[in-house]
N, CA, C and O atoms as a Tinker XYZ file with bonds, in Angstrom:
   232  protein
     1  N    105.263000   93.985000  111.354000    73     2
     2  CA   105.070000   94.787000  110.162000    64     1     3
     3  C    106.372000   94.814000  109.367000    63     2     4     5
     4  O    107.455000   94.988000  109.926000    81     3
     5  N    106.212000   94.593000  107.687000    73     3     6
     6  CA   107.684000   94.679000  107.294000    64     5     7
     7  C    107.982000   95.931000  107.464000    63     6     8     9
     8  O    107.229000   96.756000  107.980000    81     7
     9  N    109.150000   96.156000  107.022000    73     7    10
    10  CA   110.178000   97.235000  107.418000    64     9    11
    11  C    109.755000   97.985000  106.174000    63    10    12    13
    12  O    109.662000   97.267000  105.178000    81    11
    13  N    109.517000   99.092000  106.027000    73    11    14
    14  CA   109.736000   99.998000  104.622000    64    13    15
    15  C    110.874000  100.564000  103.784000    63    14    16    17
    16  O    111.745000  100.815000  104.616000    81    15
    17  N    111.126000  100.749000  103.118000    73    15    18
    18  CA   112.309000  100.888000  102.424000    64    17    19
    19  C    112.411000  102.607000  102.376000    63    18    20    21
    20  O    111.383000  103.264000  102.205000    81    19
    21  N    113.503000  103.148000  102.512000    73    19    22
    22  CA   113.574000  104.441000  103.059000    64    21    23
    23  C    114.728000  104.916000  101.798000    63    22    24    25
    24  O    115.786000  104.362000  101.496000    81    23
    25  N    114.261000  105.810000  101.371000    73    23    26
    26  CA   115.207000  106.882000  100.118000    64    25    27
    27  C    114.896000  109.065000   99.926000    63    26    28    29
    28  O    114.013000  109.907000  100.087000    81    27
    29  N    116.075000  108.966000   99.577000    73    27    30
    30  CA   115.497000  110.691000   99.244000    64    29    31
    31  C    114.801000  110.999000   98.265000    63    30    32    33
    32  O    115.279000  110.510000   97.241000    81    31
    33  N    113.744000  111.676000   98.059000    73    31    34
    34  CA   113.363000  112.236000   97.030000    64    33    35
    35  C    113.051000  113.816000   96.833000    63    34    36    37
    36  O    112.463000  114.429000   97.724000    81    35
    37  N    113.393000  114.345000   95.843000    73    35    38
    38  CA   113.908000  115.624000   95.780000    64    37    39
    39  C    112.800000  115.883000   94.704000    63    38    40    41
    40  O    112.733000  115.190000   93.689000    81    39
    41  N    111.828000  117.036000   95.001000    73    39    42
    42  CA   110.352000  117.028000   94.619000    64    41    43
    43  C    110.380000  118.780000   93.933000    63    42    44    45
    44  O    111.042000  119.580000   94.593000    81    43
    45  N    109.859000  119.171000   92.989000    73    43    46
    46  CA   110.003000  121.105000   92.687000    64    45    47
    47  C    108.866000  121.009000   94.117000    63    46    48    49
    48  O    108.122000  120.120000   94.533000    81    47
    49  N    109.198000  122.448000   94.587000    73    47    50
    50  CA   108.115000  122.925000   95.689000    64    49    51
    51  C    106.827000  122.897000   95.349000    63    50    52    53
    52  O    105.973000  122.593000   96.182000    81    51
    53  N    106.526000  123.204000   94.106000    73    51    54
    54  CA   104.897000  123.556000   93.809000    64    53    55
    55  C    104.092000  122.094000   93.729000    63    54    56    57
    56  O    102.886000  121.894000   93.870000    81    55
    57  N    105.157000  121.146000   93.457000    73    55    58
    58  CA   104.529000  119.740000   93.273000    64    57    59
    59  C    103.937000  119.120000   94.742000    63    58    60    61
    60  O    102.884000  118.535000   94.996000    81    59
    61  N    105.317000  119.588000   95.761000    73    59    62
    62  CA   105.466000  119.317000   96.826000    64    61    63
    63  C    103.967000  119.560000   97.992000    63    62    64    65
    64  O    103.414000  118.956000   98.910000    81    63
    65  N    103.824000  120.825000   97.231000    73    63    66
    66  CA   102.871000  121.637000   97.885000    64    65    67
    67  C    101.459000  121.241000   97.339000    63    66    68    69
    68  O    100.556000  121.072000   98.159000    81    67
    69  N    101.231000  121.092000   96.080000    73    67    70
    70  CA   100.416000  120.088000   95.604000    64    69    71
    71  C     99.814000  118.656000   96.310000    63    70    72    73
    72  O     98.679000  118.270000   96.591000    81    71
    73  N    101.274000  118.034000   96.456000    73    71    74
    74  CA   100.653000  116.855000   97.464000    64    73    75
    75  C    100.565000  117.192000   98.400000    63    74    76    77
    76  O     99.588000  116.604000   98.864000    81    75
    77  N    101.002000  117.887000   99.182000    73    75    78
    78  CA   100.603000  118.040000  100.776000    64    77    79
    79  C     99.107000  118.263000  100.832000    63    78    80    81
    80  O     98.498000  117.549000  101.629000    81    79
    81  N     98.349000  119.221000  100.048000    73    79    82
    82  CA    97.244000  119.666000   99.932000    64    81    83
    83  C     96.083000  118.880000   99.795000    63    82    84    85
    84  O     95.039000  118.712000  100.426000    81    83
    85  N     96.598000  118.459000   98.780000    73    83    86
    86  CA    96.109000  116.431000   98.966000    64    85    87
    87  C     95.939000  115.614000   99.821000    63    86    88    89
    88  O     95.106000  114.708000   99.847000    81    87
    89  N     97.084000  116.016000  100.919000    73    87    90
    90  CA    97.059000  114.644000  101.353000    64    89    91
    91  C     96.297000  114.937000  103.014000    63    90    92    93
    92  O     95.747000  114.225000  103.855000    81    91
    93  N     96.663000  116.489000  102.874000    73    91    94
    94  CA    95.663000  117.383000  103.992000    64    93    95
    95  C     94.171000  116.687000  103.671000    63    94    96    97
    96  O     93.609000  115.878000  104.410000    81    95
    97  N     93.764000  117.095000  102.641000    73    95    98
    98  CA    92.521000  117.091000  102.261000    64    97    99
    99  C     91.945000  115.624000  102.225000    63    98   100   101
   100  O     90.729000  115.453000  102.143000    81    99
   101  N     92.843000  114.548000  102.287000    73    99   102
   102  CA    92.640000  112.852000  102.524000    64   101   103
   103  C     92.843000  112.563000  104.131000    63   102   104   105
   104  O     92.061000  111.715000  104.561000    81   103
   105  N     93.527000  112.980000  104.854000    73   103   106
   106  CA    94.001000  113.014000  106.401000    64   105   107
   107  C     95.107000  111.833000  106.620000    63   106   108   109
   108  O     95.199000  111.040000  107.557000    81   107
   109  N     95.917000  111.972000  105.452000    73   107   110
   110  CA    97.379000  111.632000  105.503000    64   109   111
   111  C     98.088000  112.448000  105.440000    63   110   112   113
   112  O     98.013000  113.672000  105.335000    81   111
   113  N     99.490000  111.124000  105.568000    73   111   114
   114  CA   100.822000  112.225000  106.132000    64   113   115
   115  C    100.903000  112.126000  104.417000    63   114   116   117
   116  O    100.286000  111.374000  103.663000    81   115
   117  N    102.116000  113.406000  104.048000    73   115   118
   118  CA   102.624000  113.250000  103.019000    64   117   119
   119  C    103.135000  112.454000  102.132000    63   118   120   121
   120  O    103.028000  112.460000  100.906000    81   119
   121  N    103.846000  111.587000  103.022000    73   119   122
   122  CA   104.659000  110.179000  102.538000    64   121   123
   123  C    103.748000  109.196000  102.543000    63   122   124   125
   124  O    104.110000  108.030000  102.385000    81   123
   125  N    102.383000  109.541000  102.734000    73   123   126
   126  CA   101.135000  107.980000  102.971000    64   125   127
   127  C    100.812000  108.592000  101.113000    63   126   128   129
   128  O    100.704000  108.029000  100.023000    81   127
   129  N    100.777000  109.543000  101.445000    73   127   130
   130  CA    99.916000  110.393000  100.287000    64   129   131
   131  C    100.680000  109.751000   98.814000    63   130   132   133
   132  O    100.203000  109.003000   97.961000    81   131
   133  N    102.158000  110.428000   98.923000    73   131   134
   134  CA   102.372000  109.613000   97.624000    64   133   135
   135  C    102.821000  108.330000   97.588000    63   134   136   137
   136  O    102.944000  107.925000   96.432000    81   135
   137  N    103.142000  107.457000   98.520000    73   135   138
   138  CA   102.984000  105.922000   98.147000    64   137   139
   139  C    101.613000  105.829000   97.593000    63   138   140   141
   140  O    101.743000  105.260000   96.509000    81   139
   141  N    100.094000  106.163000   97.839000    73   139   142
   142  CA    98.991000  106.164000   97.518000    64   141   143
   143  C     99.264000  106.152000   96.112000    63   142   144   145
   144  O     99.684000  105.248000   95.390000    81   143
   145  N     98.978000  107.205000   95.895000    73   143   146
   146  CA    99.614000  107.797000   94.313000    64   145   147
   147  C    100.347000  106.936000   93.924000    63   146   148   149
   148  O     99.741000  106.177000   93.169000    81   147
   149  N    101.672000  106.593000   94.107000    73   147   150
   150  CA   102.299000  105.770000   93.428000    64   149   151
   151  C    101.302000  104.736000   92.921000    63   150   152   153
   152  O    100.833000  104.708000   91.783000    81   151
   153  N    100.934000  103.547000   94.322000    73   151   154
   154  CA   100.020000  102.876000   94.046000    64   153   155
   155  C     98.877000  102.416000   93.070000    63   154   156   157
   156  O     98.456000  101.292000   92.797000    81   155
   157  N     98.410000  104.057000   92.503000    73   155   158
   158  CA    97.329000  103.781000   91.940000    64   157   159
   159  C     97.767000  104.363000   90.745000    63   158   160   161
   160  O     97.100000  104.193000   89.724000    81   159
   161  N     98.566000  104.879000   90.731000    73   159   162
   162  CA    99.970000  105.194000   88.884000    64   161   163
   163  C    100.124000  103.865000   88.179000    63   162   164   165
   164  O     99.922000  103.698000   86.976000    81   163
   165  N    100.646000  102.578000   89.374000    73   163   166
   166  CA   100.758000  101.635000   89.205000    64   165   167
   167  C    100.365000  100.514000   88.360000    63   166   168   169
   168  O    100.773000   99.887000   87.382000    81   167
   169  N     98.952000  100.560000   89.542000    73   167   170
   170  CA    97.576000   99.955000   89.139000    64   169   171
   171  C     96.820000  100.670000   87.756000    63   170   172   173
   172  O     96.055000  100.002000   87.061000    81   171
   173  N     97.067000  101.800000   87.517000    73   171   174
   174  CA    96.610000  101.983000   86.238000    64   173   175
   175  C     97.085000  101.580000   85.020000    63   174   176   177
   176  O     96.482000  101.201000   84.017000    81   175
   177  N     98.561000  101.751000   85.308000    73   175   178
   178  CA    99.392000  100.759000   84.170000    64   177   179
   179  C     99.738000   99.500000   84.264000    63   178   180   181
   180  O    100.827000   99.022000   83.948000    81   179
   181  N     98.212000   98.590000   84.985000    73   179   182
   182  CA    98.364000   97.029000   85.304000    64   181   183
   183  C     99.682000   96.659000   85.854000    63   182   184   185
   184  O    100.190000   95.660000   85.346000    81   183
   185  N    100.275000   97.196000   86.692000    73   183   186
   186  CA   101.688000   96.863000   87.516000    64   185   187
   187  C    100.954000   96.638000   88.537000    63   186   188   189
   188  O    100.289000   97.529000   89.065000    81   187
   189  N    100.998000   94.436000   89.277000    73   187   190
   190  CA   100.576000   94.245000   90.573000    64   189   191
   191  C    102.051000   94.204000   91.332000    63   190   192   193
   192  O    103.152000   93.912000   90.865000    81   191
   193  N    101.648000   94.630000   92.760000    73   191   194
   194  CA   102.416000   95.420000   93.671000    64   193   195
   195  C    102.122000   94.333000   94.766000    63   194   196   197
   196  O    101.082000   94.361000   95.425000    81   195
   197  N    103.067000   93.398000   94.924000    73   195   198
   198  CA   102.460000   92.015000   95.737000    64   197   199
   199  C    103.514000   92.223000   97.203000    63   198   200   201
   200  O    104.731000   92.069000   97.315000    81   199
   201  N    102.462000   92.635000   98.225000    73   199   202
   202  CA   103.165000   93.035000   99.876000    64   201   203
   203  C    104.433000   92.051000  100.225000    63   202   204   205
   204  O    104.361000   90.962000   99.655000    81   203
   205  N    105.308000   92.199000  100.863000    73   203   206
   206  CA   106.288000   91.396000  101.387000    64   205   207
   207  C    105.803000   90.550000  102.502000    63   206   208   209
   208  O    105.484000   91.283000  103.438000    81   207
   209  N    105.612000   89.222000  102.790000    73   207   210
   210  CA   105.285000   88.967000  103.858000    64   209   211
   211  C    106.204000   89.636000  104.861000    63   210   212   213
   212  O    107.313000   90.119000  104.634000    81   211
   213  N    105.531000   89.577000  106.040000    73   211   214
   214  CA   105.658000   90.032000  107.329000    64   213   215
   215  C    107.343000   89.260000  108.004000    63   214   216   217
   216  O    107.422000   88.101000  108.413000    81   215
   217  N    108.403000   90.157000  107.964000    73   215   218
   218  CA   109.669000   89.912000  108.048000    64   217   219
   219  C    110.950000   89.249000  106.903000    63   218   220   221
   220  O    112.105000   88.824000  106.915000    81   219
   221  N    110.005000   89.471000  106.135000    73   219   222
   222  CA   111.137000   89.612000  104.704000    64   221   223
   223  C    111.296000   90.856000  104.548000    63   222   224   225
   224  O    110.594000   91.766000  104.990000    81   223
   225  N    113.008000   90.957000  103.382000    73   223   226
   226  CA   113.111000   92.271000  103.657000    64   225   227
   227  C    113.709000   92.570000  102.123000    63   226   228   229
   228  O    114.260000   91.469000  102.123000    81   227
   229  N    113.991000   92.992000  101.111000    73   227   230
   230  CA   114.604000   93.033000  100.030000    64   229   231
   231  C    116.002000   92.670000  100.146000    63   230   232
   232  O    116.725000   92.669000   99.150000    81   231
């Protein structure tokens, strides 16, 4: 599996709490929840998001 790329992100609480609720309510973790989101932010503004093969790494 590639490796994921790991950073801080610093979120207001109510947003925070927002996605969690979400992501409760999908039966993801938080961090599945908004890559999701990201994902489909993405895909709405026609940005393709093409996987790394398996042991490449940025």
């Amino acid at each position: 599996m590639a490796e994921k790329k790991a950073f801080a992100l610093r979120l207001d609480p109510a947003l925070y709490e927002a996605i969690a609720r979400l992501a409760a309510s999908d039966l993801r973790s938080v961090n599945a929840e908004i890559e999701f989101l990201l994902r489909e932010a993405l895909k709405a503004r026609g940005v393709k998001v093409e996987k790394q093969p398996e042991g490449e790494q940025e």
